[in-house]
N, C-alpha and C positions, 0 to 999 in steps of 0.2 A: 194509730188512733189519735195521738199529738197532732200529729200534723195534718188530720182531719178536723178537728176540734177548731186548731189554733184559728183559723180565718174569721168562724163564726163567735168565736167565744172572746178573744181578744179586743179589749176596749169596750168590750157590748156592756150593756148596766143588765144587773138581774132583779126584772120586774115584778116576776111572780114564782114560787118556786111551788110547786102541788107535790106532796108526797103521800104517795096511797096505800103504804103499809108502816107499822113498826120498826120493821128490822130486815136486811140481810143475811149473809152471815152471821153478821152482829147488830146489834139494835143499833138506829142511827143517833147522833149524838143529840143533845138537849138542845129543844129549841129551833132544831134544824131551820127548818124555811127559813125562819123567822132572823136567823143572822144570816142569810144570805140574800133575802128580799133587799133592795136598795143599794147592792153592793156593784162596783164596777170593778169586771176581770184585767188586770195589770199584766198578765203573764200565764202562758199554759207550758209547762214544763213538765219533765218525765225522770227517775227515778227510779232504775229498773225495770219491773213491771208494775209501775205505779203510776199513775197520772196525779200532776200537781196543779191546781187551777189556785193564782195567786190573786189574791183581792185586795182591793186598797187598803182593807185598814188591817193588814198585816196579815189577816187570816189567810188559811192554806184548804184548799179542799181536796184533802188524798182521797184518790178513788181505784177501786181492784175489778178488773171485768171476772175473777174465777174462771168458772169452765165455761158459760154462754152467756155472759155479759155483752152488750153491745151499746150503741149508740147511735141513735141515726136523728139526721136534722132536717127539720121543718123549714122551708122559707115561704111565704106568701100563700099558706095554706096545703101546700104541695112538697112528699117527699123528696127529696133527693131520687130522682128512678136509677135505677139499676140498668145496665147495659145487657146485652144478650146473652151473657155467657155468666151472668150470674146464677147464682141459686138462692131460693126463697130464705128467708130468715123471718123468727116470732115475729108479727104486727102486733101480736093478741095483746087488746087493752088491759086482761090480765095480768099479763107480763110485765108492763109498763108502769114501772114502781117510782119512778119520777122524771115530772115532767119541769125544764129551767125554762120560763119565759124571760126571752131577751128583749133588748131595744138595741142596734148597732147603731153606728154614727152616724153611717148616711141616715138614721130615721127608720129605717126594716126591719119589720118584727119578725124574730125569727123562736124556734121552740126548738129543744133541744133536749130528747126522749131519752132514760135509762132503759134498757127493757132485760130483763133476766129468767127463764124461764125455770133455773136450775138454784137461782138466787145464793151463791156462791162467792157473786163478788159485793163490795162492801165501799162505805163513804165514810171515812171519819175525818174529823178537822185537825190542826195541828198549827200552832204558832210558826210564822216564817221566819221569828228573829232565832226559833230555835230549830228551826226544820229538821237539821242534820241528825237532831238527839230524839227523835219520836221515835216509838221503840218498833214501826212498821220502817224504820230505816237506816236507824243506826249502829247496825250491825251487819251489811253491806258492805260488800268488797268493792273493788275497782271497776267500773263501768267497761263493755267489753267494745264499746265506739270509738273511731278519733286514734290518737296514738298513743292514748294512756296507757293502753294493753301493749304490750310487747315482748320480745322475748324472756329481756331482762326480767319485766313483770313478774312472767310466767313463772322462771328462774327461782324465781324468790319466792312466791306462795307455795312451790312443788316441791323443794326441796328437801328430802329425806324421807318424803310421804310415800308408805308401801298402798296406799288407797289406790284403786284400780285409777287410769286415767281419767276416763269418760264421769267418774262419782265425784274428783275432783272440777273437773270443769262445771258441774251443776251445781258445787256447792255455792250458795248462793252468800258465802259470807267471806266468801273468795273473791269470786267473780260474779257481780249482779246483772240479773236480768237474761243469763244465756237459759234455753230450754233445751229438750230431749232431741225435736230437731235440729237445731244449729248446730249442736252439740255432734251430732254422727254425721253431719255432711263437713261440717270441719275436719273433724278428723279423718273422714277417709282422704279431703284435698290433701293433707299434712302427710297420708301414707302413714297413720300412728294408729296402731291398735288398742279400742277402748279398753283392753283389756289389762293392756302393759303399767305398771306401776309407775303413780304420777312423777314419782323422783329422778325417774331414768330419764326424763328428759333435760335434769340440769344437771352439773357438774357436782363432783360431792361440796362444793366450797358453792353451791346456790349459784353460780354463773351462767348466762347463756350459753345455749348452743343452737347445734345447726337445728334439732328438733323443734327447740322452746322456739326459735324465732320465725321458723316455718308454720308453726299450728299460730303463734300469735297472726300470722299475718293472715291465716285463712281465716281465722275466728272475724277478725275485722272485715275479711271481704264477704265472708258470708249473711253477716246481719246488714250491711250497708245494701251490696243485691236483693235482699229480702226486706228491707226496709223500702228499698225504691221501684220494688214489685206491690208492694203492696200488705207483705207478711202470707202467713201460708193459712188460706183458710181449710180448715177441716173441719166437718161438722157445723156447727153454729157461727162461726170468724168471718164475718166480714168487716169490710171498711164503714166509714161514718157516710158516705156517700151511698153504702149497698153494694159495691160492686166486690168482686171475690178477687182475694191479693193471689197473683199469678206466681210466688216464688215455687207453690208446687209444682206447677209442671217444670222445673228445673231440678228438681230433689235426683240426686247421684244413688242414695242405698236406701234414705228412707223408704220405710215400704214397700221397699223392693226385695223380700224373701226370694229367693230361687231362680232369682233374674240374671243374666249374665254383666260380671262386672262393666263398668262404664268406660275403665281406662283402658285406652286402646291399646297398649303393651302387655296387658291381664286378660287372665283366659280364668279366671276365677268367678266364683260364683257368689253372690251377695248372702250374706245368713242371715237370720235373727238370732239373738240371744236377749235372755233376760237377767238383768243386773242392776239390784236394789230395787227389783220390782216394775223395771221402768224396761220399755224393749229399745232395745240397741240393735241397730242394722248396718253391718260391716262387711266388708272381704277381708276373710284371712288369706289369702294369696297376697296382696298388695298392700295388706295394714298391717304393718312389724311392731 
């Protein structure tokens, strides 16, 4: 969604902001439009699963899509179309809880729609000189992009935790921004059972090993894959453009109950299970 945003929103001055409800999740902050009209965007950056839209005069506009938040953009009257292998998403003016008129540089008006049918996700503002200390971010672990993550990382947040693996990895004040997905297609590349206690994978003295540095490195290639497909739409997720992120049709276990495992050395069978409420999809033949 950054990296759909970033083209049109970058540099653009915000003309007119129209908001057609109260509240989100949460009511939106005071005065809303009205400190974003005149403002020009400096920087659209990401935080998790937080989008960060930086404005010149210091202010920050965190925004959360929830379960069917979206965003799609207007140029010249006409949306962004969707290519053939999309699926429909809300237009309904109902839905469309705020709309950002822009001006870009070249001169092009462009509009740039929230729409929420489940109204789940939320806008709040937050000072940039204190971004890191807003309390939707300052209790965030290590971003799982880049080579921040790594075994060592791992090493070190997992060690002595009897918490099952997979409860670890979603703790979000651990590691920010992984989900339910990434999370069981990681692990099965890693060959690590979500099941197995998060500790086992480092040394008792918190050091790497072969485990920690193997799941660090699928965690990394899995969001990078999924980030350069597009992210995995189910249900309501699409891009800012409309078109549906292709990383599903590459998913190894998700959703794949009773299917035969994917590794071609395994004769095992994919499961579900449920754990913390959330379903996990694994091979126990091939996930120790």
């Amino acid at each position: 969604m950054r990296r759909g945003l970033a083209p049109v929103l970058e540099n653009a001055q915000i003309i007119r902001v129209e908001q057609r409800r109260e509240n989100l999740r949460f009511p939106f902050p005071d005065r809303f439009a009205e400190r974003l009209e005149g403002q020009r965007v400096t920087d659209v950056a990401r935080r998790a699963k937080f989008l960060l839209v930086h404005l010149e005069d210091g202010l920050v506009l965190i925004g959360h899509l929830g379960m069917s938040g979206s965003f799609r953009i207007e140029e010249g009257g006409d949306d962004f179309s969707p290519d053939a292998f999309t699926h429909e998403r809300s237009k309904s003016a109902a839905h469309d809880h705020v709309v950002f008129y822009l001006s870009r540089q070249d001169g092009r008006p462009a509009r740039v729609i929230y729409n929420d049918p489940r109204r789940f996700g939320f806008m709040l503002f937050a000072d940039g000189a204190a971004i890191n200390e807003h309390p939707s971010l300052s209790g965030l672990g290590v971003e799982p992009t880049g080579n921040s993550l790594d075994g060592e990382v791992l090493s070190t947040l997992f060690a002595g935790k009897k918490t099952p693996l997979k409860a670890a990895l979603l703790d979000q004040r651990l590691i920010a921004g992984l989900g339910n997905i990434y999370v069981c297609e990681a692990l099965w590349r890693a060959g690590l059972s979500p099941k197995r206690a998060a500790g086992t994978i480092a040394t008792a003295k918190g050091k790497a090993t072969v485990r920690s540095t193997r799941l660090a490195e699928n965690v990394r290639a899995v969001i990078a894959e999924a980030i350069a497909a597009g992210g995995s739409s189910l249900r309501d997720h699409v891009q800012t453009d409309g078109s549906l992120g292709y990383f599903q049709h590459s998913f190894s276990v998700y959703d794949r109950e009773g299917e035969p495992c994917p590794r071609k050395e395994c004769r095992g069978t994919i499961m579900r299970i449920v754990q913390s409420g959330r379903s996990t999809y694994y091979c126990p033949s091939c996930q120790r």
